[in-house]
PAZAPA-4460 file (N, C-alpha, C; in steps of 0.05 Angstrom, whole numbers, plus 32768, in hexadecimal, padded with zeros to 4 digits):
% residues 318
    n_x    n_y    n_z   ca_x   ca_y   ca_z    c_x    c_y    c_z   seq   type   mol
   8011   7FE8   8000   8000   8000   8000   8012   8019   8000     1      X     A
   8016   8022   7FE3   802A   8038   7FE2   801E   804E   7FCD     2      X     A
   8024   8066   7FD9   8018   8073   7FB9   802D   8072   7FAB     3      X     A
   8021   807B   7F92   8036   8077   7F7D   804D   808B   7F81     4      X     A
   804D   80A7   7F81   8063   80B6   7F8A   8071   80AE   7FA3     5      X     A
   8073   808F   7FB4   807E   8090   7FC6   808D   8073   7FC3     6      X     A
   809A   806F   7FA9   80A5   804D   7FAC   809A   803E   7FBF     7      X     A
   80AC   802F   7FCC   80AA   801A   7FE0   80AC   801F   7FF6     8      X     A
   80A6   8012   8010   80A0   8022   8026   809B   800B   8038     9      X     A
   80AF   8002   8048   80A5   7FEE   805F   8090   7FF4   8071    10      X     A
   8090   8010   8076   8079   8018   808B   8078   8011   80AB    11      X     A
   8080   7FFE   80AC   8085   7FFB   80CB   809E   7FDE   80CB    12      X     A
   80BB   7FEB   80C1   80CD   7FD9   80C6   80D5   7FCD   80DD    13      X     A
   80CF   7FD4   80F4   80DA   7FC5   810C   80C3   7FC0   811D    14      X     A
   80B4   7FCD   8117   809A   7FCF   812F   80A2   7FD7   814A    15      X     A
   809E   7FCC   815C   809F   7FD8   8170   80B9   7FCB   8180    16      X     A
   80C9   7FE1   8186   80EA   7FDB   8190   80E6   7FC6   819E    17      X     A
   80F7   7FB7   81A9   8106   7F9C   81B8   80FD   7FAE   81D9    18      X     A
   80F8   7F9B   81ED   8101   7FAC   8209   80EA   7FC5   820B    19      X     A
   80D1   7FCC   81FB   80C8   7FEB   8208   80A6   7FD6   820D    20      X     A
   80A4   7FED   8223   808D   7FDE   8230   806F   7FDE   8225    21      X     A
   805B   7FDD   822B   803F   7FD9   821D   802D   7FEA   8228    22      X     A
   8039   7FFD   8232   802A   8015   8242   8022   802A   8229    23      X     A
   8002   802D   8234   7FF3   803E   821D   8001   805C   821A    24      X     A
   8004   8060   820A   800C   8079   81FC   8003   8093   820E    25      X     A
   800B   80A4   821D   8001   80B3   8236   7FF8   80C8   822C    26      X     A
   7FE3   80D6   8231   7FD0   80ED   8223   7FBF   80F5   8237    27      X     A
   7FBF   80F1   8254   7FB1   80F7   826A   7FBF   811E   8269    28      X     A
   7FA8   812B   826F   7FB0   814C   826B   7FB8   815C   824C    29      X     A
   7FBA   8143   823F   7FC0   8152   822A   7FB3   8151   8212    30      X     A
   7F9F   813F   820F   7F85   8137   81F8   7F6F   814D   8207    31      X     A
   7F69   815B   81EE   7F48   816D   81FB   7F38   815A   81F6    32      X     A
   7F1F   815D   8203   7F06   8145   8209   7EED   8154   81FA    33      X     A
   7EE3   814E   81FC   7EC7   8157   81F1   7EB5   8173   820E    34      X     A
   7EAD   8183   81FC   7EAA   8195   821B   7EC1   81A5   8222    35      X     A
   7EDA   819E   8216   7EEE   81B7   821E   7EDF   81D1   8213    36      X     A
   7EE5   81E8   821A   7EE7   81FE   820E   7F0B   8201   8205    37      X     A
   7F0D   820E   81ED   7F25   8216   81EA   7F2A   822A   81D4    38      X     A
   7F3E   8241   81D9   7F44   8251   81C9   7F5D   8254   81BD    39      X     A
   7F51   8256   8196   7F64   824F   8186   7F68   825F   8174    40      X     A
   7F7E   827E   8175   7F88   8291   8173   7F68   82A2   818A    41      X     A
   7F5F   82BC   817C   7F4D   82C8   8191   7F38   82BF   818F    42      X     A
   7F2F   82A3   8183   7F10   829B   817D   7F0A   8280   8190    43      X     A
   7EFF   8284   81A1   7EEE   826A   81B7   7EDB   825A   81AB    44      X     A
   7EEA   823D   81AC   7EDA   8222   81A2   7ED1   820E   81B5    45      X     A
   7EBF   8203   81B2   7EB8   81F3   81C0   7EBE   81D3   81B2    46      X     A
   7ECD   81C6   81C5   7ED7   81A4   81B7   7EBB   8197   81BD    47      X     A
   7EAF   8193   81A4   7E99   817F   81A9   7E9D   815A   819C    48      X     A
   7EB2   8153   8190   7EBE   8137   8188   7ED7   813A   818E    49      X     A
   7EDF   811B   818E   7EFC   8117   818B   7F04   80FD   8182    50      X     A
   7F17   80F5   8172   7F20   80DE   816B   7F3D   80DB   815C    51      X     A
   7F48   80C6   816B   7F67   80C2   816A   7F6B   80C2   8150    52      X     A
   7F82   80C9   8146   7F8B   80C9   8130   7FB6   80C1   812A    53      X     A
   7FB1   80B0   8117   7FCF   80A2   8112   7FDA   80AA   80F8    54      X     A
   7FE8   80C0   80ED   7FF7   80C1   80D4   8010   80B9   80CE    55      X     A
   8017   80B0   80B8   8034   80AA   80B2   8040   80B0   809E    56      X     A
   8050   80D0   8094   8055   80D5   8082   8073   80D3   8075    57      X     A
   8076   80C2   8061   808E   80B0   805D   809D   80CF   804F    58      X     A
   80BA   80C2   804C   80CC   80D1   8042   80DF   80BC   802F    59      X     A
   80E1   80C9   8013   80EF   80B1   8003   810D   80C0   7FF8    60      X     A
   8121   80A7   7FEF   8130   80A4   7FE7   8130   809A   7FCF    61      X     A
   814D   8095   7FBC   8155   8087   7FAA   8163   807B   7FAD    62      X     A
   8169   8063   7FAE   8185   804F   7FAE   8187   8046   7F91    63      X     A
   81A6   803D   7F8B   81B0   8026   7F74   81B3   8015   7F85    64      X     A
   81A4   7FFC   7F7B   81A5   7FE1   7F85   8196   7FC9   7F70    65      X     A
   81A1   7FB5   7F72   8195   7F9F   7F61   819A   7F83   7F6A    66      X     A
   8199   7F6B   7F5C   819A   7F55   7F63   81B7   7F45   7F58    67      X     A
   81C5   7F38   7F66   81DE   7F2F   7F59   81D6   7F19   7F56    68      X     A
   81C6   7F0B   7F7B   81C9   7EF0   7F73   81AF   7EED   7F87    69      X     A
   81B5   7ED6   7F9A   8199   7EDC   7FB0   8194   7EDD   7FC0    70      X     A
   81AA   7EE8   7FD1   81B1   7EFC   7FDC   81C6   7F0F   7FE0    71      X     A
   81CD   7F16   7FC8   81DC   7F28   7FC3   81D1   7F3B   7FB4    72      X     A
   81DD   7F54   7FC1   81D5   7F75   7FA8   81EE   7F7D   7F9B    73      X     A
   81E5   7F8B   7F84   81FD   7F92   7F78   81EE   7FB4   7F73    74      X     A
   81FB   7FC6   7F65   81F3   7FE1   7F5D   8207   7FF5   7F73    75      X     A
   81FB   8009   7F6D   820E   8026   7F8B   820E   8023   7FA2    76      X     A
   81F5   801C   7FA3   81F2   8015   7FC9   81F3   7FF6   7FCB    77      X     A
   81FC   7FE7   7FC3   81F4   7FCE   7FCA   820C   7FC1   7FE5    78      X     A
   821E   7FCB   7FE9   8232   7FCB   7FFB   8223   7FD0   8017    79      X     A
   821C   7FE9   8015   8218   7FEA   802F   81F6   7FEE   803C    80      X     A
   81E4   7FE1   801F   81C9   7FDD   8026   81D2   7FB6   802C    81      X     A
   81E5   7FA8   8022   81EC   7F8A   8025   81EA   7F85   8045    82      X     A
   81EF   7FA4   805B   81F6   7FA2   8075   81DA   7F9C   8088    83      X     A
   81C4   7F9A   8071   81A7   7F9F   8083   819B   7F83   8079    84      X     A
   81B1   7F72   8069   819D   7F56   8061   819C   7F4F   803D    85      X     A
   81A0   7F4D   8035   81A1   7F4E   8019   8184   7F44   8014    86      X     A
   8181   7F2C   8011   8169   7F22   8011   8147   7F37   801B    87      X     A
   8143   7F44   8030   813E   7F58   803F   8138   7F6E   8029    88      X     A
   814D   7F7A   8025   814A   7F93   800A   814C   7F8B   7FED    89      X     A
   8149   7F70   7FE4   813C   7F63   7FCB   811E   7F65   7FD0    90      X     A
   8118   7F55   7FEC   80F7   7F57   7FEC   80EE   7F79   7FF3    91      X     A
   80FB   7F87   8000   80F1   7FA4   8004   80F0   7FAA   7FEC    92      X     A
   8102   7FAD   7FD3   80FD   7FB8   7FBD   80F2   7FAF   7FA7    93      X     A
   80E3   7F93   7FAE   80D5   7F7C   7F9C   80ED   7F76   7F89    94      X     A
   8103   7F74   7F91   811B   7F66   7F7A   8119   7F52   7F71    95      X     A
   8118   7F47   7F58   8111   7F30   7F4D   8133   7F26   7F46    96      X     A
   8142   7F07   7F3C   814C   7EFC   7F3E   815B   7F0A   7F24    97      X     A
   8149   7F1A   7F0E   815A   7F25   7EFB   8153   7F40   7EF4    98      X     A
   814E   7F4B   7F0C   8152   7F6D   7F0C   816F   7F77   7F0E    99      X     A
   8179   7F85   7EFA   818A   7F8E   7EF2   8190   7FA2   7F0C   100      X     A
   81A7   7FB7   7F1B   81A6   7FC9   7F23   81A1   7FE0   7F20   101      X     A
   8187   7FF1   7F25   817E   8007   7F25   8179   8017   7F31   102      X     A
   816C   8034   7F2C   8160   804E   7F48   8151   8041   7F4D   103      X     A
   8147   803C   7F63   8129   802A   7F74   8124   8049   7F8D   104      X     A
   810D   804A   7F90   8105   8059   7FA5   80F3   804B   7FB9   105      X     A
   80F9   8057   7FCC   80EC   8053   7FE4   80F6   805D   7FFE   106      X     A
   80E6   8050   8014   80F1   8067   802A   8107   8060   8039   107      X     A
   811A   804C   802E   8135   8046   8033   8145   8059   802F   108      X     A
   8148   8071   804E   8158   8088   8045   8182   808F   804A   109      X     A
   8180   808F   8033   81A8   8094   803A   81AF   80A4   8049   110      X     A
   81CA   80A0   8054   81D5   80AB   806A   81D6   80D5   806C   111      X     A
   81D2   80D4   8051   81CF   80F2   8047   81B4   80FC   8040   112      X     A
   81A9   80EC   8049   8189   80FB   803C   8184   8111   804A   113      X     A
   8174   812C   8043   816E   8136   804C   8150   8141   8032   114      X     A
   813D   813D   8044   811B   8146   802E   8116   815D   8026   115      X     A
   812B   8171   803B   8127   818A   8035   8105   8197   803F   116      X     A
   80F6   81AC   8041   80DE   81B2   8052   80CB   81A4   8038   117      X     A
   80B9   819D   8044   80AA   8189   8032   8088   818E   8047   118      X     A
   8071   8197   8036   8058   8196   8046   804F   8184   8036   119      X     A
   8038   8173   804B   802C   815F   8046   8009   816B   803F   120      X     A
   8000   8174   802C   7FE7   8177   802F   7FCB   816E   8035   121      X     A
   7FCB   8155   803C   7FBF   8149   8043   7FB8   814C   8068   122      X     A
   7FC6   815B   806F   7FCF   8161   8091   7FBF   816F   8097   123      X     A
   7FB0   8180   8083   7FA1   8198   8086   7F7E   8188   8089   124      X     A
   7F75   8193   809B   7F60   8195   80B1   7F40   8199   809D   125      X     A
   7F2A   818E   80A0   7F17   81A0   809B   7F14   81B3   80A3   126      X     A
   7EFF   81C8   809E   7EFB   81DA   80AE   7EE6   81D4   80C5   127      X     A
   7EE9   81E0   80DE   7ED9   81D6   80EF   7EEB   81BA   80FE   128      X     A
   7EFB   81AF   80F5   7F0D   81A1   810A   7F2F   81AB   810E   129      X     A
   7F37   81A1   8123   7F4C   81AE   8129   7F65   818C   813A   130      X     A
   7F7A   818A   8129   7F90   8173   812E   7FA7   817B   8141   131      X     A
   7FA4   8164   814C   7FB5   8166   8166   7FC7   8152   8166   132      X     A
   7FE4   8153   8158   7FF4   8143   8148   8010   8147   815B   133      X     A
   801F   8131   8163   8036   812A   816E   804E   8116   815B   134      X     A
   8059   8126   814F   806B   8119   813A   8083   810B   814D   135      X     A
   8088   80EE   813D   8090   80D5   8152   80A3   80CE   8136   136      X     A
   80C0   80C1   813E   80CA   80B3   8128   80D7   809F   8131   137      X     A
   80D3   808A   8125   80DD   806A   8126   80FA   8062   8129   138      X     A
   8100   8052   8140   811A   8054   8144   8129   8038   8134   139      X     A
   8142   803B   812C   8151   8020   811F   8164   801B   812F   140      X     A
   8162   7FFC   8134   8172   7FF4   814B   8198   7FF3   813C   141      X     A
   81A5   8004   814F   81C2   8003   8149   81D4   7FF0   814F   142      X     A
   81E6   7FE1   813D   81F5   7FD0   8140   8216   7FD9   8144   143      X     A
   822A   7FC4   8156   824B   7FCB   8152   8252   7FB4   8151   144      X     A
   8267   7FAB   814D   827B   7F9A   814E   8280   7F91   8165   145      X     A
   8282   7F78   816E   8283   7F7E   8193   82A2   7F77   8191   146      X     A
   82AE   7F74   8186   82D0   7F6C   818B   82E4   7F80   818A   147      X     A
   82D9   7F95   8172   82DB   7FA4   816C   82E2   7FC4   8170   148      X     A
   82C5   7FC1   8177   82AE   7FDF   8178   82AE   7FE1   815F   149      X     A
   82AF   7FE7   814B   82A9   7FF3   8134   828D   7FEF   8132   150      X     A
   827F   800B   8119   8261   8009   8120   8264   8015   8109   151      X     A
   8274   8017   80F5   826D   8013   80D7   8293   8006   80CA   152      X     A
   828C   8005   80B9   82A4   7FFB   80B5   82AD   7FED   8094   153      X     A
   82C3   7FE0   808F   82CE   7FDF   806C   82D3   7FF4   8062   154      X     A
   82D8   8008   8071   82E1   8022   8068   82E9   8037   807A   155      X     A
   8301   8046   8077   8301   8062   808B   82EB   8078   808B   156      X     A
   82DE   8072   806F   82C3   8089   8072   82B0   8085   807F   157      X     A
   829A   809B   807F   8288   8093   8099   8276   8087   8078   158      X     A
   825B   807E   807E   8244   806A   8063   823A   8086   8055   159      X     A
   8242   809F   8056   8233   80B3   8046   824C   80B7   8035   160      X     A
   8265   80B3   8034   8277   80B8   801F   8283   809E   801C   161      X     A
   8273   808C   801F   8286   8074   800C   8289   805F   8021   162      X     A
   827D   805C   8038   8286   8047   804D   8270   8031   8053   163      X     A
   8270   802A   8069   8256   8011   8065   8251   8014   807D   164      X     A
   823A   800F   808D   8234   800B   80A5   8237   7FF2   80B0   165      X     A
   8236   7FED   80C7   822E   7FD5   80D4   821A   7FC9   80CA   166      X     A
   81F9   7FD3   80CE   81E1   7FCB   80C0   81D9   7FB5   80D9   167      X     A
   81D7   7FA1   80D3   81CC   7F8F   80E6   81D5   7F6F   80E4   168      X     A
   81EF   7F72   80D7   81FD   7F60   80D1   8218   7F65   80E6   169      X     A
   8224   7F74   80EC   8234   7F76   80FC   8254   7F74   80EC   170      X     A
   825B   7F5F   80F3   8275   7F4E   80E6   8277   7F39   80D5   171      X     A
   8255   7F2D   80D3   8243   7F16   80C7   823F   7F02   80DC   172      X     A
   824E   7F01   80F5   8247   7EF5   8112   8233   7EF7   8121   173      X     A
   821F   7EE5   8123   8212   7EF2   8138   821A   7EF8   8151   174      X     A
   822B   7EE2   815A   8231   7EE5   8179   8248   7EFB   8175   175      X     A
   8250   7F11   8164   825E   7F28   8168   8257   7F3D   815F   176      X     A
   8240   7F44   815E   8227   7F52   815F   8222   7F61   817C   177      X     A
   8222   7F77   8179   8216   7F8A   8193   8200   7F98   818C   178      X     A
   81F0   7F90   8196   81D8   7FAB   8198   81DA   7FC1   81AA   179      X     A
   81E0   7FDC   81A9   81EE   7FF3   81B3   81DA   8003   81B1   180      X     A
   81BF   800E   81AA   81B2   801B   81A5   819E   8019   8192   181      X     A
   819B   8035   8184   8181   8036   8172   8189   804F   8166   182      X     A
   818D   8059   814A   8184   8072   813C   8170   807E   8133   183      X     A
   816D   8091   8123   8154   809B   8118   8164   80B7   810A   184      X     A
   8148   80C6   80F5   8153   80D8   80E5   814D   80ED   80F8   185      X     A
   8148   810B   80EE   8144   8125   80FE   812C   8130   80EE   186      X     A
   8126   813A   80FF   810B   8147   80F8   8106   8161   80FB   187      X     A
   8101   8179   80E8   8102   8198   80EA   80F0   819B   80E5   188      X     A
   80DC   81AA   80EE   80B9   81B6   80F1   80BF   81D0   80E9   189      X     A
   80AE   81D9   80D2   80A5   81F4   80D8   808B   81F8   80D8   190      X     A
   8079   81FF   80E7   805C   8202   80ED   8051   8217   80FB   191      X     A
   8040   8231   80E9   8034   822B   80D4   8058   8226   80C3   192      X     A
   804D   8226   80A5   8064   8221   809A   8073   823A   8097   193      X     A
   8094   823A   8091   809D   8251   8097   80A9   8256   80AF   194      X     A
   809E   8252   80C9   80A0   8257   80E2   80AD   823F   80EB   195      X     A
   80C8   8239   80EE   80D6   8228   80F8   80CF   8227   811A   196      X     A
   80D1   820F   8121   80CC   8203   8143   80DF   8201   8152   197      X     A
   80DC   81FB   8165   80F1   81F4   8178   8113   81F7   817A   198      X     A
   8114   820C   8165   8127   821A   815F   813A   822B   8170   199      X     A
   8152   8231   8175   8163   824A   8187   815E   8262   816F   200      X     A
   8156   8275   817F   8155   8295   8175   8165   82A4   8163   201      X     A
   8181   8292   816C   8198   82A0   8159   81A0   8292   8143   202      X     A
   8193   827C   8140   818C   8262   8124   817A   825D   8121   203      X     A
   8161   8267   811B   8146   825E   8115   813C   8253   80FB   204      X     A
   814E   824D   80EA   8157   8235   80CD   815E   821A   80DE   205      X     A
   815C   8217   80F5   8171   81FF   80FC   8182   81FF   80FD   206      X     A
   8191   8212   80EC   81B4   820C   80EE   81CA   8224   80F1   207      X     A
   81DF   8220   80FD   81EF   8237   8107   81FD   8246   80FC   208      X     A
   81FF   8237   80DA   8211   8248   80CC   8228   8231   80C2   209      X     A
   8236   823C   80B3   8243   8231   809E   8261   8236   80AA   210      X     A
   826A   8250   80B6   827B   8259   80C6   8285   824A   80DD   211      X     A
   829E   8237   80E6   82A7   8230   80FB   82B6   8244   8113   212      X     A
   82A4   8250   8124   82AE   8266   8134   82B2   8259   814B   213      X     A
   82C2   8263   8157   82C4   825D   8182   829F   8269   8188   214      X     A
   829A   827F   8179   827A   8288   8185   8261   8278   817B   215      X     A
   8267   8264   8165   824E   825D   8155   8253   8240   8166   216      X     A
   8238   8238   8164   822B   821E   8168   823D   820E   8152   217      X     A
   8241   81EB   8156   8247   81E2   8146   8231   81C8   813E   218      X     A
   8221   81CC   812D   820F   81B3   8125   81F3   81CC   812C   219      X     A
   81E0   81BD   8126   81C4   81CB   8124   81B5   81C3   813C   220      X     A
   8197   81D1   813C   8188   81C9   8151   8171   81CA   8143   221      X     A
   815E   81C5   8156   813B   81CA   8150   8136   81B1   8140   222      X     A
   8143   8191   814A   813C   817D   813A   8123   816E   8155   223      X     A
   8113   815A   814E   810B   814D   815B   8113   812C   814E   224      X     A
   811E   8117   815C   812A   80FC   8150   811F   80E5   815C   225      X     A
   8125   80CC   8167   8115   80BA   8168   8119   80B5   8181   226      X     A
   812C   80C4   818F   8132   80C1   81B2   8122   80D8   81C0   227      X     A
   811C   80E5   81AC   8111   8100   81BF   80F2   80FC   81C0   228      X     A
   80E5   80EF   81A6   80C7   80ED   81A2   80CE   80D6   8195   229      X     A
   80C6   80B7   819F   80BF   80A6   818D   80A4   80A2   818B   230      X     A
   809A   8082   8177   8087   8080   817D   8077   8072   8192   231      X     A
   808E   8068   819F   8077   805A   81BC   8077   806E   81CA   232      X     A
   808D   8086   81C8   8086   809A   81E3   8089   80B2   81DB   233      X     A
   806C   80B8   81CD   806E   80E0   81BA   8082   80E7   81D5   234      X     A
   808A   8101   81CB   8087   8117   81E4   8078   8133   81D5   235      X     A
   8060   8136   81E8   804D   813F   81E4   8057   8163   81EA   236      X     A
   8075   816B   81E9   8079   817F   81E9   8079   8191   81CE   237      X     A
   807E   8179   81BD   807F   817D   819E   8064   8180   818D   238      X     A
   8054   817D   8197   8037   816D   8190   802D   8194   817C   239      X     A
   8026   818E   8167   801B   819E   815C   7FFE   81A4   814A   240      X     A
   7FF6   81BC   8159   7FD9   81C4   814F   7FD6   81CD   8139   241      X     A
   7FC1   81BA   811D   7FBF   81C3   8107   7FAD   81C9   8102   242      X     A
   7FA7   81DF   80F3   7F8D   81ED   80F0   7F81   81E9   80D5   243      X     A
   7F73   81FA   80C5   7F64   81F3   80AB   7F6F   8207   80A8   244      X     A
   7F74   8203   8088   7F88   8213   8071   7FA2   820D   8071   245      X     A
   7FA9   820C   805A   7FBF   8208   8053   7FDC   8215   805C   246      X     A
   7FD8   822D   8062   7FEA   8243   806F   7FF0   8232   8095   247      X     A
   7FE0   8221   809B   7FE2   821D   80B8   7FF1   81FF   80B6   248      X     A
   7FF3   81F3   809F   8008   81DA   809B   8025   81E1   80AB   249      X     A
   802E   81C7   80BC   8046   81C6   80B9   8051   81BC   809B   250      X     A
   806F   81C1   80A4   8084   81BE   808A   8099   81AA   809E   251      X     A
   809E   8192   808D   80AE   817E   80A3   80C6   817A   8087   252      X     A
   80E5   817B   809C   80FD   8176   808E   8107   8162   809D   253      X     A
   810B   8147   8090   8117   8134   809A   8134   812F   8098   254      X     A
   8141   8129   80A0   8162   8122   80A6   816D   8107   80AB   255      X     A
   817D   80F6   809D   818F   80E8   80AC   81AA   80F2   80A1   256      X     A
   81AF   80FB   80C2   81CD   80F9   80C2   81DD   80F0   80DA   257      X     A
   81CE   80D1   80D5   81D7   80BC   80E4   81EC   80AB   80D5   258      X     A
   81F7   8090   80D6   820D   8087   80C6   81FE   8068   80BD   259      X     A
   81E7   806C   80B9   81D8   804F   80AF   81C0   8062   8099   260      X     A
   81B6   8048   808A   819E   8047   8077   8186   8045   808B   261      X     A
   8175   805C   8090   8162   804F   809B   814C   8044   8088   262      X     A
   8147   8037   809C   812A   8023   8086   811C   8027   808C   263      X     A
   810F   803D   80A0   80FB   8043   80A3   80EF   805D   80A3   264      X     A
   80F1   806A   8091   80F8   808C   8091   80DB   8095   8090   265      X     A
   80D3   80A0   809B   80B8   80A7   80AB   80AC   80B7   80BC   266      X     A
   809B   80C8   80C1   808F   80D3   80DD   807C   80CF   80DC   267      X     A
   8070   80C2   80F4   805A   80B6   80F6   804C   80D5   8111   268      X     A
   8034   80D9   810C   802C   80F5   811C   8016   80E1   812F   269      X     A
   8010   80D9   8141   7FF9   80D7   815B   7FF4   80E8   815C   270      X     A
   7FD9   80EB   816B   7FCA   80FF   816C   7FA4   8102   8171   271      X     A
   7FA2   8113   816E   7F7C   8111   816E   7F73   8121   8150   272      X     A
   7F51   8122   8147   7F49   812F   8139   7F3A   8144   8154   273      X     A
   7F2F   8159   814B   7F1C   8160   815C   7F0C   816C   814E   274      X     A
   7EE5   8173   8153   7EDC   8184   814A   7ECF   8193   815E   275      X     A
   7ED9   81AE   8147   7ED7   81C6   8164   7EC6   81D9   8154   276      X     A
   7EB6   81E3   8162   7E9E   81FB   815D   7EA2   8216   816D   277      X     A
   7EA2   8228   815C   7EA8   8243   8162   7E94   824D   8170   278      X     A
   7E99   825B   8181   7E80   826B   8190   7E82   8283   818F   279      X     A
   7E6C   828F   818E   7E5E   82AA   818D   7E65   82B6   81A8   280      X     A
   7E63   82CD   81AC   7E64   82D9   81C9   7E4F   82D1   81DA   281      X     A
   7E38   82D6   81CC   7E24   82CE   81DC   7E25   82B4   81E8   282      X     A
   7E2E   82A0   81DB   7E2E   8288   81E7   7E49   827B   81FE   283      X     A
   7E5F   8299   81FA   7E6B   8296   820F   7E69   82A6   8225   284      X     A
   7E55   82B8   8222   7E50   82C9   823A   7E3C   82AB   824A   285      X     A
   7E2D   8296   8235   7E1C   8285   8243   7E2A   8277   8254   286      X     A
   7E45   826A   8243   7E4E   825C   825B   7E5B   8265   8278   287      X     A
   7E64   8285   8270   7E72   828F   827F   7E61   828A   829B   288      X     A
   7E3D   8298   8291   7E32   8299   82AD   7E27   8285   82B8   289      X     A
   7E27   8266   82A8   7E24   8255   82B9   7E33   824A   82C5   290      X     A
   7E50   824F   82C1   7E62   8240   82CF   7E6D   825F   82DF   291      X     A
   7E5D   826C   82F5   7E5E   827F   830E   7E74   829E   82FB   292      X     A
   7E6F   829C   82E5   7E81   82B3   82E2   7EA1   82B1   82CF   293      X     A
   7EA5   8296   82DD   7EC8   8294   82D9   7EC3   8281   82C5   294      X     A
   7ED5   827E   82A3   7ED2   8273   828B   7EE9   826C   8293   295      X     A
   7EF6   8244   828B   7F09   823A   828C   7F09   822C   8275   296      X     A
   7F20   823A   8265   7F25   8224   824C   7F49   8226   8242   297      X     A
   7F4B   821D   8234   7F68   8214   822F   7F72   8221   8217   298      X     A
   7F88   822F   821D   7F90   823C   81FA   7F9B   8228   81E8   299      X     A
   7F92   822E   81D3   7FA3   821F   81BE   7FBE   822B   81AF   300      X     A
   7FD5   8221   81B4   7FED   8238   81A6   7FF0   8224   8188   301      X     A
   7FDD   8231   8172   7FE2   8222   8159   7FF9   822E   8146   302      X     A
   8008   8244   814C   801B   8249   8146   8036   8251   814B   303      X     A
   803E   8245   815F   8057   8246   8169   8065   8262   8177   304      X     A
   807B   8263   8180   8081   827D   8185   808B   828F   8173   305      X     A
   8081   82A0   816D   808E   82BC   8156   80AC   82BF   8158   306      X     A
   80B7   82BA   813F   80D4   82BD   812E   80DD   82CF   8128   307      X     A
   80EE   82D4   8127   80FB   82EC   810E   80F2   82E9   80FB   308      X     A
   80E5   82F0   80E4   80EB   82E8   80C7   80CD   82DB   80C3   309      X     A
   80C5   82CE   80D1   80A3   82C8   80D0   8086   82DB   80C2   310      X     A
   8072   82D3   80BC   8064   82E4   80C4   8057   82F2   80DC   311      X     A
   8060   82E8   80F2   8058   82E8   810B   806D   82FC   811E   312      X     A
   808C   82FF   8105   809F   830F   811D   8092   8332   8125   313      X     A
   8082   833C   8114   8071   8356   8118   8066   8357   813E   314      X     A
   8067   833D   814D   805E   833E   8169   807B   8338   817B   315      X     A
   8095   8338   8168   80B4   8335   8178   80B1   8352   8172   316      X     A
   80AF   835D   8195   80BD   8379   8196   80DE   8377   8192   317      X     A
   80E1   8393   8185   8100   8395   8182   810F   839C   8191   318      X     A
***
């Protein structure tokens, strides 16, 4: 089940990590219920539905790869996609016994990918409901050498200029095989679009500059990755409010610049739908006086904090 603009696509390569527990996904305080009141920019709605919601919006690549034998690849990547199973990435790419080496796509992403800001239109809301989305990304379990340490290797390069990873073969030993962790790609939000997230003030692109100074940062920020928000455990700090229209889309930039292929290149968003009804004054002066005077409802911040450079920096005093 792939659209056509999205090759091949395991969709859920590992399922659910080794070792994490079966505890429900935690949303106590932070799902609105039916009966909230809430206000989203200066207009008061009332939540009258609600229902969970699961998206997964893939990110693709190109590899050279083909069939040598049966289980072997031959083509550009076949070295160090050989590190995840040969057999494995014949059936991920439906390789038949006399497919020649070719571009194949899918969401098998190289050690250099980067998607660049990419909106998903489909993210966007009716009018009259309002999404309450927690972007989560899939972790791949990391292998080393246990005699070793090495954790890529057949080459002094790192697998984005010419080297190979570990993969999940190790040394071809099992019993010298370490499981040491888990990776994942990076994730850059701008929502609405334009308006970069979780960003430092003095890099609000994500990144510090091109310049190696004693004063500049070295490497970027404002990523979210698979240790900070996975999918057994959002963190619901990230969780973002989408509204109707197109202008209120996030824009998601994916990254690996980790030292493996991941195979599962993805963000999967949890979350709720909600439908919310606007109220008139009159109908909040109603509730006001039945509940003694005092109106309790919850703001909605559907657009982040105001940037430089935004349409929103007009409220950064100078």
């Amino acid at each position: 089940m792939a659209n056509n603009n999205q090759g091949h696509r395991s969709g859920n390569a590992f399922g659910k990590l080794a070792n994490i527990g079966d505890n429900p996904i935690f949303s106590q305080g932070i799902k609105l219920e039916p009966g909230y009141l809430i206000r989203v920019r200066s207009r008061m709605h009332l939540v009258t539905a609600v229902e969970p919601i699961t998206v997964d919006c893939f990110f693709t690549d190109t590899v050279n790869v083909g069939n040598a034998s049966a289980a072997t690849l031959n083509g550009t990547d076949s070295t160090p996609l050989m590190q995840y199973g040969g057999q494995s990435i014949q059936a991920y790419y439906d390789i038949t016994d006399s497919d020649a080496a070719a571009n194949l796509k899918g969401n098998i992403l190289k050690p250099d990918f980067d998607s660049g800001h990419i909106t998903f239109d489909d993210l966007e809301p009716f009018k009259g409901n309002l999404y309450q989305l927690c972007p989560t990304l899939p972790l791949q379990p990391k292998f080393m050498v246990k005699d070793t340490g090495d954790w890529h290797s057949l080459s002094d390069d790192s697998p984005n200029e010419g080297g190979t990873p570990i993969g999940f073969k190790g040394d071809g030993t099992v019993a010298n095989t370490l499981h040491v962790g888990a990776v994942s790609g990076k994730l850059y939000v701008k929502h609405p679009a334009g308006v970069p997230k979780f960003v430092l003030d003095e890099a609000p692109e994500g990144s510090s500059g091109t310049a190696r100074t004693e004063g500049k940062i070295e490497g970027i920020n404002g990523f979210i990755d698979g240790s900070l928000s996975s999918q057994e455990a959002p963190n619901w700090d990230y969780c973002l409010f989408v509204e109707h229209g197109e202008n209120n889309l996030p824009s998601l930039r994916f990254v690996n610049d980790s030292d493996e292929y991941l195979l599962d290149g993805r963000v999967r968003f949890i979350g709720w739908k909600y439908r919310i009804l606007e109220l008139t004054q009159e109908q909040i002066n109603t509730f006001k006086a039945r509940s003694g005077g005092r109106l309790r409802f919850k703001i909605i911040n559907t657009t982040g904090l105001p940037v430089e450079g935004s349409m929103l920096g007009d409220y950064f005093p100078k």
